[in-house]
mmCIF file as gemmi writes it, N, C-alpha and C atoms, coordinates in Angstrom:
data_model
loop_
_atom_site.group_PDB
_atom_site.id
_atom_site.type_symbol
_atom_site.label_atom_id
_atom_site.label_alt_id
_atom_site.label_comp_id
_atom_site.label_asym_id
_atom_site.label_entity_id
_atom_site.label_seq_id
_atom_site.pdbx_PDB_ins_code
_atom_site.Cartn_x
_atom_site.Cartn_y
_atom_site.Cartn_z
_atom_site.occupancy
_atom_site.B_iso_or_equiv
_atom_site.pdbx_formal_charge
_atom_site.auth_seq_id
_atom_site.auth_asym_id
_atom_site.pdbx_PDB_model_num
ATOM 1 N N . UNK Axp A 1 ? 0.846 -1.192 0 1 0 ? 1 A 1
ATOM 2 C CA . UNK Axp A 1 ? 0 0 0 1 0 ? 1 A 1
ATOM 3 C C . UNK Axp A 1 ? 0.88 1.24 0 1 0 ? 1 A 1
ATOM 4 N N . UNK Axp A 2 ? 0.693 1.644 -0.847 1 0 ? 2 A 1
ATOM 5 C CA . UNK Axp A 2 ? 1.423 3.616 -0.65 1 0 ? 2 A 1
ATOM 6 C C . UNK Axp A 2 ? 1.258 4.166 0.73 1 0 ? 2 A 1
ATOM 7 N N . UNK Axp A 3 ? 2.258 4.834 1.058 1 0 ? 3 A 1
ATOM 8 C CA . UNK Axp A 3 ? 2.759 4.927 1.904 1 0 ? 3 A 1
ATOM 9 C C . UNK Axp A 3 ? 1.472 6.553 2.399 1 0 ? 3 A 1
ATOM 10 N N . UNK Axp A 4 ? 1.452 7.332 1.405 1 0 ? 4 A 1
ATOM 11 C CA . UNK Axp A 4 ? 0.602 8.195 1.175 1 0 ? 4 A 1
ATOM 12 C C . UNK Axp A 4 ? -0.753 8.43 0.54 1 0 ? 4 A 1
ATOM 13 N N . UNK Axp A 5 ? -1.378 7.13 0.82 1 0 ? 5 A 1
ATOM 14 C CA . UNK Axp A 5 ? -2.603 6.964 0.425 1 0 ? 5 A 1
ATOM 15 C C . UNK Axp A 5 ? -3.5 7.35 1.218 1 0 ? 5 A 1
ATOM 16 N N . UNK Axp A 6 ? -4.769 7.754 0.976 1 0 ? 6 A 1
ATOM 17 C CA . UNK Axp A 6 ? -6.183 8.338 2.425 1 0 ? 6 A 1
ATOM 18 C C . UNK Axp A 6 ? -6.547 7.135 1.592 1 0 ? 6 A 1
ATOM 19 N N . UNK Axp A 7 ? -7.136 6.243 2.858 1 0 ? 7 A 1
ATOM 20 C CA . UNK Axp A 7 ? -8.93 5.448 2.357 1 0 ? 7 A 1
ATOM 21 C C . UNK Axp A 7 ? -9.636 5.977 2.207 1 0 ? 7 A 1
ATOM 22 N N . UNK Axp A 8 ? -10.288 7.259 2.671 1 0 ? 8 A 1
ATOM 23 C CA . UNK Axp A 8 ? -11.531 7.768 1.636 1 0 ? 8 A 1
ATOM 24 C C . UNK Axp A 8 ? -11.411 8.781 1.917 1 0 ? 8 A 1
ATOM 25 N N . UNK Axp A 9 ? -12.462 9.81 1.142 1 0 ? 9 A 1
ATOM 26 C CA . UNK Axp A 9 ? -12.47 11.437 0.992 1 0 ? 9 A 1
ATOM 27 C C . UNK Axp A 9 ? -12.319 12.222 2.22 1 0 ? 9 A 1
ATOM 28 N N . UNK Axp A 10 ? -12.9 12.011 3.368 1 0 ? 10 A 1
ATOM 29 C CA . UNK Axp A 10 ? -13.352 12.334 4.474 1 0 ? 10 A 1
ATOM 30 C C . UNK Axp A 10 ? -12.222 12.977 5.253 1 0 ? 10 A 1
ATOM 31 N N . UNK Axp A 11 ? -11.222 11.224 5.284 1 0 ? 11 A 1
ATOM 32 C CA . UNK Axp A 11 ? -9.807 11.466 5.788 1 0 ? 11 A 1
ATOM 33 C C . UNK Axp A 11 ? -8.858 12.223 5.283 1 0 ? 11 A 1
ATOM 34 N N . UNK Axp A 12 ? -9.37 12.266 3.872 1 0 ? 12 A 1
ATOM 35 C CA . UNK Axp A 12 ? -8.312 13.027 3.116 1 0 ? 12 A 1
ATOM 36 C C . UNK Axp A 12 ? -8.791 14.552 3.609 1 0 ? 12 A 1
ATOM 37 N N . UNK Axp A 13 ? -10.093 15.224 3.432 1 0 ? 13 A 1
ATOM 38 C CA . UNK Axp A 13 ? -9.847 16.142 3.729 1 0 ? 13 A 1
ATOM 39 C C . UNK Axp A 13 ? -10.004 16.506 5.242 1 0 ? 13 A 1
ATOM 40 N N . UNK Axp A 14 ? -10.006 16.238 6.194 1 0 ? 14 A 1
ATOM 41 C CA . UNK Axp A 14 ? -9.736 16.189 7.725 1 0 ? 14 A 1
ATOM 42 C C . UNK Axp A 14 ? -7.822 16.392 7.145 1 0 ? 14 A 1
ATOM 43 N N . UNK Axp A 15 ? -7.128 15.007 7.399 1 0 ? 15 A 1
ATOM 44 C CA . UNK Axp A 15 ? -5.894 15.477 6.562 1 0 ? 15 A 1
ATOM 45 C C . UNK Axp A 15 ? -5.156 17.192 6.164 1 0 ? 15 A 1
ATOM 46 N N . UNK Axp A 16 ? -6.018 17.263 4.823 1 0 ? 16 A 1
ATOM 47 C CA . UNK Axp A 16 ? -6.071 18.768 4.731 1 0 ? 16 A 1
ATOM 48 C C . UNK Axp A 16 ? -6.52 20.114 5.17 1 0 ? 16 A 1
ATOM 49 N N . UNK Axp A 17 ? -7.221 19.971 5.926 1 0 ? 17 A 1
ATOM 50 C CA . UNK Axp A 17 ? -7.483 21.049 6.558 1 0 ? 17 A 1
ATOM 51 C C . UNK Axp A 17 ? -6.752 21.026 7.994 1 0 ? 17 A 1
ATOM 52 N N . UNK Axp A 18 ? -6.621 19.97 8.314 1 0 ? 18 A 1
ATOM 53 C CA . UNK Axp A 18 ? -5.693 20.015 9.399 1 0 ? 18 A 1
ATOM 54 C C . UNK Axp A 18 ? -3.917 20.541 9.383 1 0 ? 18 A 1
ATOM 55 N N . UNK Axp A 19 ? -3.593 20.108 8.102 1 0 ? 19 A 1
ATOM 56 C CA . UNK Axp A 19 ? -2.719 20.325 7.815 1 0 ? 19 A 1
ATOM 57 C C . UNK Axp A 19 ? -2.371 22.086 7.484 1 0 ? 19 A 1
ATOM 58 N N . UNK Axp A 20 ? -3.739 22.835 6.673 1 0 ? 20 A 1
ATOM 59 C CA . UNK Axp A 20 ? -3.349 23.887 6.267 1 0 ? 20 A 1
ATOM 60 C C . UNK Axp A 20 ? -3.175 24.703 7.587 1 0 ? 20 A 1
ATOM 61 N N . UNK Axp A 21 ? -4.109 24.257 8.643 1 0 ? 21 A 1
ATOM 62 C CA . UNK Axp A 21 ? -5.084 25.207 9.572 1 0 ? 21 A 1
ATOM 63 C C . UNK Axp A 21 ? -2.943 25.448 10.269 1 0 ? 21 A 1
ATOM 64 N N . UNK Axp A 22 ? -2.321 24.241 10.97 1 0 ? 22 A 1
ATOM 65 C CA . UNK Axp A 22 ? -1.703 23.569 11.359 1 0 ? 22 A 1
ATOM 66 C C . UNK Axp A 22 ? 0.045 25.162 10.893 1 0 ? 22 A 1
ATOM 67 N N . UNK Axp A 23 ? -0.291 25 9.401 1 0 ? 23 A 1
ATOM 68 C CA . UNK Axp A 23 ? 1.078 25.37 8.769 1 0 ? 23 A 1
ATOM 69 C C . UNK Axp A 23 ? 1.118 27.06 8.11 1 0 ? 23 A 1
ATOM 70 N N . UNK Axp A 24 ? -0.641 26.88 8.197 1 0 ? 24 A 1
ATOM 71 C CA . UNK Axp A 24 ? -1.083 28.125 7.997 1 0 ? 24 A 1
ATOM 72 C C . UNK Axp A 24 ? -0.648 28.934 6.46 1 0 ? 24 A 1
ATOM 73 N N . UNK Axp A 25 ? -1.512 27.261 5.731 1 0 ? 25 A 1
ATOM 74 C CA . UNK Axp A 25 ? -1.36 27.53 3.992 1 0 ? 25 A 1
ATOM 75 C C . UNK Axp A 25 ? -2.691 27.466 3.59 1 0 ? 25 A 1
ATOM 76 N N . UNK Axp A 26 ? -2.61 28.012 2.559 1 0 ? 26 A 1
ATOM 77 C CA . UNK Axp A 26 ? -3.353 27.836 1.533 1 0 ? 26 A 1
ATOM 78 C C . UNK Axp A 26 ? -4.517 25.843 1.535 1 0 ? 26 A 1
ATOM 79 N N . UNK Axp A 27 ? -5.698 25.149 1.74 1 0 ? 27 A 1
ATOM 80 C CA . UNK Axp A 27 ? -5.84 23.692 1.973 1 0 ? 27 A 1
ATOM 81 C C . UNK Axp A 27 ? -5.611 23.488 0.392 1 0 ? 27 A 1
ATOM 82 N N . UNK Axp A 28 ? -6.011 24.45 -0.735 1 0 ? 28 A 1
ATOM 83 C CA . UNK Axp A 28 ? -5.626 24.152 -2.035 1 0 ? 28 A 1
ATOM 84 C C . UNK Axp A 28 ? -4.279 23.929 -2.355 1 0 ? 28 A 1
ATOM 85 N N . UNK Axp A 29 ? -3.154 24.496 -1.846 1 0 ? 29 A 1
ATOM 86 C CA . UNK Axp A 29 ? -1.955 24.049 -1.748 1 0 ? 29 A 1
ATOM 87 C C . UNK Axp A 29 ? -1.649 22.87 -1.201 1 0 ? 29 A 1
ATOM 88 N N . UNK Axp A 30 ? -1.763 22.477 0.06 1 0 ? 30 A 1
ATOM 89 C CA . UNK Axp A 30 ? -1.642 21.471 1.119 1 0 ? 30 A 1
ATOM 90 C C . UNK Axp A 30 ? -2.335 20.108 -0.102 1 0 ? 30 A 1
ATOM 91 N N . UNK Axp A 31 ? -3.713 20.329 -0.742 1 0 ? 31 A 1
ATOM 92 C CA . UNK Axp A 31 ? -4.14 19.354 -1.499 1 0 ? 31 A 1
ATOM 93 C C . UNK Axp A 31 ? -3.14 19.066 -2.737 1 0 ? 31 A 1
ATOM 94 N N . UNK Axp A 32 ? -3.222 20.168 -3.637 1 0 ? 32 A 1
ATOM 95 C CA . UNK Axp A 32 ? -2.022 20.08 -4.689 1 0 ? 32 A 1
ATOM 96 C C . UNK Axp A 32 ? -0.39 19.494 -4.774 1 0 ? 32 A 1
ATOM 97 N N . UNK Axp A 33 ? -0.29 19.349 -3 1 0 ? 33 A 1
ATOM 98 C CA . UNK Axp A 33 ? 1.113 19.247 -2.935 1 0 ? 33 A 1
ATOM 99 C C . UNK Axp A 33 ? 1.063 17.577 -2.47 1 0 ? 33 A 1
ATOM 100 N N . UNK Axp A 34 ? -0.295 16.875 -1.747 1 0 ? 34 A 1
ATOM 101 C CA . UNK Axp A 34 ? -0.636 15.911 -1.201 1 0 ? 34 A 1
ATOM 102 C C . UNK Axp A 34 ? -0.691 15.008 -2.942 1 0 ? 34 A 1
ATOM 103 N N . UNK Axp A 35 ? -1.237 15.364 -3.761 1 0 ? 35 A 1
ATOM 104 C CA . UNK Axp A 35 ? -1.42 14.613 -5.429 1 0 ? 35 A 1
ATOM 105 C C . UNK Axp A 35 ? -0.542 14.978 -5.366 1 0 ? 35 A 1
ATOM 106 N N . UNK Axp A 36 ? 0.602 15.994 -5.671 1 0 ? 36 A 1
ATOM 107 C CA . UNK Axp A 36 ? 1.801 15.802 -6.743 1 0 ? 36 A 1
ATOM 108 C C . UNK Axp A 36 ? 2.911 14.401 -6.539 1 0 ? 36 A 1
ATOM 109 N N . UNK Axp A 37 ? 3.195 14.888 -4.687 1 0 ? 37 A 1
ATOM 110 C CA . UNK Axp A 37 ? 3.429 13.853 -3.765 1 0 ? 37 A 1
ATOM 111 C C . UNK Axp A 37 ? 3.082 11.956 -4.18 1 0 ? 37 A 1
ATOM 112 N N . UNK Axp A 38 ? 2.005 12.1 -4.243 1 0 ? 38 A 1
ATOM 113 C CA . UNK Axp A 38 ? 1.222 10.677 -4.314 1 0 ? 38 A 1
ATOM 114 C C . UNK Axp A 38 ? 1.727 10.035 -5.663 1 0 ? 38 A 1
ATOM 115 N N . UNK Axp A 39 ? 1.655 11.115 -7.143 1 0 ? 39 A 1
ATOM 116 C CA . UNK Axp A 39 ? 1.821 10.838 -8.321 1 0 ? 39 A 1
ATOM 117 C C . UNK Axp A 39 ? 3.289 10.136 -8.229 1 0 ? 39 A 1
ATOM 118 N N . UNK Axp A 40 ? 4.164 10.937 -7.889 1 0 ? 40 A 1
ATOM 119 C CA . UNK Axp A 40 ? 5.336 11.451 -8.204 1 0 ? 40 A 1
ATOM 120 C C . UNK Axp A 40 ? 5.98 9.914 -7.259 1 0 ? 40 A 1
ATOM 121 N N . UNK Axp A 41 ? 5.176 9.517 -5.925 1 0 ? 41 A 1
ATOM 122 C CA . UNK Axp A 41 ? 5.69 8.309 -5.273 1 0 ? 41 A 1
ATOM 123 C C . UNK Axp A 41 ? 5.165 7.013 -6.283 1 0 ? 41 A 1
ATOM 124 N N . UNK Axp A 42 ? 4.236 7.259 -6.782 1 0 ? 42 A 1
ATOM 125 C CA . UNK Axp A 42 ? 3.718 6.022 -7.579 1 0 ? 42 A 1
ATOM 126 C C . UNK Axp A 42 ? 4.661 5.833 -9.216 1 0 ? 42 A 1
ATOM 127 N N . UNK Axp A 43 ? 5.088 7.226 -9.624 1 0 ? 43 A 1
ATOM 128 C CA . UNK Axp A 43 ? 5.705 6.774 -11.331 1 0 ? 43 A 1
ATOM 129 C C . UNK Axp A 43 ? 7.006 6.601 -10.454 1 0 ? 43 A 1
ATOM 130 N N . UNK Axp A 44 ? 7.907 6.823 -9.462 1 0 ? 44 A 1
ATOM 131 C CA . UNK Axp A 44 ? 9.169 6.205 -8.875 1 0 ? 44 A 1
ATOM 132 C C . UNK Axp A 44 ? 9.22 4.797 -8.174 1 0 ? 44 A 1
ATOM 133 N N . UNK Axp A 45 ? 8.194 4.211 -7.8 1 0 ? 45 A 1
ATOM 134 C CA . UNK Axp A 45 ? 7.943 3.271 -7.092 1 0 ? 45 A 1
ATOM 135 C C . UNK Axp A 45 ? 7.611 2.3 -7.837 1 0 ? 45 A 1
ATOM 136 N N . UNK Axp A 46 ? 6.412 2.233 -8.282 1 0 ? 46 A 1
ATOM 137 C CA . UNK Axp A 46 ? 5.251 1.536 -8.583 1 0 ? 46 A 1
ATOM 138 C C . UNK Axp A 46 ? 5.213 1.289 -10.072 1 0 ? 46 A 1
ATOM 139 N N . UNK Axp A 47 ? 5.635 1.721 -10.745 1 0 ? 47 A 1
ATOM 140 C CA . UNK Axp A 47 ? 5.25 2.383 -12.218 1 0 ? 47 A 1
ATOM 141 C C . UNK Axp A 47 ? 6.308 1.056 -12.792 1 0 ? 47 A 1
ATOM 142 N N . UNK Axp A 48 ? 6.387 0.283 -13.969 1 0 ? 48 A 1
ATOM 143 C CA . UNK Axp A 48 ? 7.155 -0.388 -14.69 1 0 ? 48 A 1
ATOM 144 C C . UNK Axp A 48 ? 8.043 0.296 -15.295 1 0 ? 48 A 1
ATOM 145 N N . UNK Axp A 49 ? 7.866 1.73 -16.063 1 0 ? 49 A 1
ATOM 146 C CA . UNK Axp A 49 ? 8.543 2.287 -16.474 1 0 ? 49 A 1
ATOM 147 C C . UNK Axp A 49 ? 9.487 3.098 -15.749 1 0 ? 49 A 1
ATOM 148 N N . UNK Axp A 50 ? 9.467 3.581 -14.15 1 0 ? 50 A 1
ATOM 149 C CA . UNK Axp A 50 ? 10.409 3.883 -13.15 1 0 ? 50 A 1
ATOM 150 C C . UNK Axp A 50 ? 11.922 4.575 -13.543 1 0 ? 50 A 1
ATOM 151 N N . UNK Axp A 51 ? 12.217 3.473 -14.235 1 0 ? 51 A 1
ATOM 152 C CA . UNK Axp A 51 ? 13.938 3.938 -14.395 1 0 ? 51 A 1
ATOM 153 C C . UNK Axp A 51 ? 14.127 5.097 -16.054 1 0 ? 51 A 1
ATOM 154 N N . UNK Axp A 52 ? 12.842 4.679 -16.371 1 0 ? 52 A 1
ATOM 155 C CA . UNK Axp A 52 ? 13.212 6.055 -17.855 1 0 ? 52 A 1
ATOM 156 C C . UNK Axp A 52 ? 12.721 6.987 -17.211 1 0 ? 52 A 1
ATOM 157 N N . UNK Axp A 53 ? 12.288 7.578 -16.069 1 0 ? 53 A 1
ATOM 158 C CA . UNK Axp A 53 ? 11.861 8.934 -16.028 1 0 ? 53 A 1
ATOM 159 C C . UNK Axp A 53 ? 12.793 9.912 -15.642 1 0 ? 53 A 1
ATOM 160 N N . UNK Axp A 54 ? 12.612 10.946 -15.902 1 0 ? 54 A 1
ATOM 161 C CA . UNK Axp A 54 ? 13.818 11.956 -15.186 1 0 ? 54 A 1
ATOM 162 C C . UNK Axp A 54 ? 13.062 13.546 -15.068 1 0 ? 54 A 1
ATOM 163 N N . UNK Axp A 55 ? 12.954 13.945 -13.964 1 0 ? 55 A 1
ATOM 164 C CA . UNK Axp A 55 ? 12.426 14.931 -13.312 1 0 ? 55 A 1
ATOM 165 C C . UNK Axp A 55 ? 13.36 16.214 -13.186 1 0 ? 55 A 1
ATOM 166 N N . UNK Axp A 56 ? 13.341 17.107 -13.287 1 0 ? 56 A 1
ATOM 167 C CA . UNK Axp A 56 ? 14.381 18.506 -12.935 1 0 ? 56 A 1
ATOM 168 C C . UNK Axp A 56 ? 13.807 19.617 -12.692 1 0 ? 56 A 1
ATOM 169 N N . UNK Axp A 57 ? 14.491 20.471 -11.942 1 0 ? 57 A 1
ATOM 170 C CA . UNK Axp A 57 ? 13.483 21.523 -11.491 1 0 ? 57 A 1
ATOM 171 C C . UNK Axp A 57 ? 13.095 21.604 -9.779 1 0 ? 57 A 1
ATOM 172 N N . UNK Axp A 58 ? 11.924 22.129 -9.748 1 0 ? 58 A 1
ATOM 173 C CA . UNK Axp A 58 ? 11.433 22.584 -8.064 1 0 ? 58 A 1
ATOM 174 C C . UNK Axp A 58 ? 10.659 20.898 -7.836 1 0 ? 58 A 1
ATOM 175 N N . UNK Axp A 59 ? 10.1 20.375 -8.454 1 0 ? 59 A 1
ATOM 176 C CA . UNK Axp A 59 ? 9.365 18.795 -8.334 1 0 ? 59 A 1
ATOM 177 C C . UNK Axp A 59 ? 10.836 18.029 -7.849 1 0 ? 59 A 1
ATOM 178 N N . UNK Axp A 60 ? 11.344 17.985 -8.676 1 0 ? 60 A 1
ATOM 179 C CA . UNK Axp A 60 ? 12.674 16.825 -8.57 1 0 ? 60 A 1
ATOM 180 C C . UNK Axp A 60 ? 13.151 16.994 -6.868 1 0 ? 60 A 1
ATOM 181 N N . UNK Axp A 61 ? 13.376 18.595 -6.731 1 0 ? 61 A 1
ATOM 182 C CA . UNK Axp A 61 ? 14.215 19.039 -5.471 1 0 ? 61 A 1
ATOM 183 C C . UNK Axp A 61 ? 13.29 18.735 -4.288 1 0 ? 61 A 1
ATOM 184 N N . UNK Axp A 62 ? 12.139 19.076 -4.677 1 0 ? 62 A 1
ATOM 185 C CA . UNK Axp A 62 ? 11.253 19.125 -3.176 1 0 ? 62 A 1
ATOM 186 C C . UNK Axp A 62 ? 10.847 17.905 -3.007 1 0 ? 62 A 1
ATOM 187 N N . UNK Axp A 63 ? 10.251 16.939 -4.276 1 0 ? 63 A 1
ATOM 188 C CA . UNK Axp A 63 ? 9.656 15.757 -3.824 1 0 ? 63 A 1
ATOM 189 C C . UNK Axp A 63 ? 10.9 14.588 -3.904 1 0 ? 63 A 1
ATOM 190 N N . UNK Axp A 64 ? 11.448 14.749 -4.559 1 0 ? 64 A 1
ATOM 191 C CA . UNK Axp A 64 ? 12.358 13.635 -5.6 1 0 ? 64 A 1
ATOM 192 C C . UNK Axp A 64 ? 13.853 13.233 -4.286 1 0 ? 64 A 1
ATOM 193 N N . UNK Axp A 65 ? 14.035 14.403 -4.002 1 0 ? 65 A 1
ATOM 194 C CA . UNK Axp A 65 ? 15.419 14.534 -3.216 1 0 ? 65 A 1
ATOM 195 C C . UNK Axp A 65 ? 15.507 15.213 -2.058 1 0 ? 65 A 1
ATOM 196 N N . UNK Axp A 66 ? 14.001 15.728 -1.75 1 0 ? 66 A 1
ATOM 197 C CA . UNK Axp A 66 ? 13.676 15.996 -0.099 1 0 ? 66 A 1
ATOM 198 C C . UNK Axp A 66 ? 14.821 17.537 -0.088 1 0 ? 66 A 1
ATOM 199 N N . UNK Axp A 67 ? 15.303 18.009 -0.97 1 0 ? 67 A 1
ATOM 200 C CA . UNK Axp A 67 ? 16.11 19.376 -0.872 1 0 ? 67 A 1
ATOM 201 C C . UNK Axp A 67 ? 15.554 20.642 -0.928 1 0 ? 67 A 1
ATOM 202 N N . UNK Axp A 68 ? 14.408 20.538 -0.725 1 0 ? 68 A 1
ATOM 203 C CA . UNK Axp A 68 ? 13.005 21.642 -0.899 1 0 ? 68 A 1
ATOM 204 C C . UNK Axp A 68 ? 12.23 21.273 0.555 1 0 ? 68 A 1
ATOM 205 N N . UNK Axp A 69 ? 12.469 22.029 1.717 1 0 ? 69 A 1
ATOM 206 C CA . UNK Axp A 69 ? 11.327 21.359 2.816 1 0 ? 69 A 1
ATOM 207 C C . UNK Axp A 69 ? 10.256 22.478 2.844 1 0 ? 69 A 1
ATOM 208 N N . UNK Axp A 70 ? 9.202 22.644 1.96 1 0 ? 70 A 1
ATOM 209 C CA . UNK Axp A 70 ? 8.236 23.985 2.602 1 0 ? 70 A 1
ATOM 210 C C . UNK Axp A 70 ? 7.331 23.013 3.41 1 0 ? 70 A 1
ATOM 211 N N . UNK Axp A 71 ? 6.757 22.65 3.78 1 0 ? 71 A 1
ATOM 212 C CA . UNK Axp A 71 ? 6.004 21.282 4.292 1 0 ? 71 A 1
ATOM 213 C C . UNK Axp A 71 ? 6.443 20.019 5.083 1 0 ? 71 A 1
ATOM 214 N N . UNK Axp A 72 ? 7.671 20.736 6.359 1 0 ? 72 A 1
ATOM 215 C CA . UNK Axp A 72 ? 7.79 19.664 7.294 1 0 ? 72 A 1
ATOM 216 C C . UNK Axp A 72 ? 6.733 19.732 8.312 1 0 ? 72 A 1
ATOM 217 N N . UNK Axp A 73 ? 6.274 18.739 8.655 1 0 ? 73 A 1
ATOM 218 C CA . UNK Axp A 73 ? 5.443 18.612 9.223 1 0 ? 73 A 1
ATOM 219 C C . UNK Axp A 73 ? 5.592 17.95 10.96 1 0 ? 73 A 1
């Protein structure tokens, strides 16, 4: 199971609003950053194709290589 998965809507947004209320963002951010997160663990993980991808940029740094922390929690 992904490590960052909600079982259903509910949790997810409890999750997010807890999180924004918490860090004092934007919950549309906190959500946007919760999918990019999720995507981004599933085509590195999960995905067959895994090893052809290559990411660069603010995605790569923040999600990819943890060198971006806006969202420690």
């Amino acid at each position: 199971m992904n490590k960052f998965y909600v079982e259903n809507k509910e949790d997810l947004r409890v999750l997010i609003v807890n999180t924004a209320r918490k860090k004092n963002i934007s919950e549309a951010v906190i959500e946007k950053d919760y999918w990019v997160t999720f995507i981004l663990d599933y085509l590195f993980n999960e995905n067959k194709w895994k090893e052809y991808f290559t990411f660069k940029g603010g995605t790569s740094l923040s999600k990819c290589f943890g060198l971006i922390e806006r969202f420690v929690l």
